[in-house]
C-alpha positions in Angstrom: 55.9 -215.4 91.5 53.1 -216.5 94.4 51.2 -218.7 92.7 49.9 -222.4 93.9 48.5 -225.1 91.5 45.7 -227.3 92.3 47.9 -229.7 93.8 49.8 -226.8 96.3 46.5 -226.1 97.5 44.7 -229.4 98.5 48.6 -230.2 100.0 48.1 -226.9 102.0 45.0 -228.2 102.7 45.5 -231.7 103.3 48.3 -230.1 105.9 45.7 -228.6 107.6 43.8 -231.1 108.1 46.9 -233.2 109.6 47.9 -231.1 111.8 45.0 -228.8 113.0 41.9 -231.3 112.0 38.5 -230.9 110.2 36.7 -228.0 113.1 38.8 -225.0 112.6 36.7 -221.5 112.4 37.2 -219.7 109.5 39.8 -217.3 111.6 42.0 -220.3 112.8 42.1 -221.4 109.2 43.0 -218.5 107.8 45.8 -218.0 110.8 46.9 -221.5 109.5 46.9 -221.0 106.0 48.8 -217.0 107.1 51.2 -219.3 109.3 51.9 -221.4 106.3 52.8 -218.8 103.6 55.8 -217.5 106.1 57.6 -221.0 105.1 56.7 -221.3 101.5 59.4 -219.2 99.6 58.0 -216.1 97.8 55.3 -216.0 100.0 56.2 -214.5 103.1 55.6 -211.3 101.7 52.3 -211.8 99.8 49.9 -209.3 99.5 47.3 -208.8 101.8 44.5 -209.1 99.5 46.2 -212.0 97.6 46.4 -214.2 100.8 43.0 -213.1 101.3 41.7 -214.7 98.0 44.1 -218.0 98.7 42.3 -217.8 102.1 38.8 -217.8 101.0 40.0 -220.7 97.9 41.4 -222.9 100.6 38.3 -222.4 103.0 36.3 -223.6 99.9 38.4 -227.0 99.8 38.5 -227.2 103.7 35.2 -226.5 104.7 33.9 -227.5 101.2 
């Protein structure tokens, strides 16, 4: 099942943060967060328009 708890995310985005910083554009985020789903198991093959809505949650936290 592709699901992340509250704890996934901020670790995705806490990942981020580490390794790309706090000045991505939205599109380099959301190439970060794509780049990132190919190496969490289940999730290289997520929908399109359910990585968009995990996109747009993380950007929230990120840019939040």
């Amino acid at each position: 099942m592709q699901t992340l708890s509250a704890e996934e995310k901020q670790g995705l985005v806490d990942l981020i943060n580490e390794v790309h910083g706090y000045d991505l554009t939205f599109d380099k985020f959301s190439d970060a967060v794509r780049g990132l789903f190919d190496d969490i198991p289940g999730f290289e093959a997520i929908p399109p328009s359910k990585a968009t809505r995990y996109v747009n949650q993380l950007w929230s936290q990120y840019h939040g």
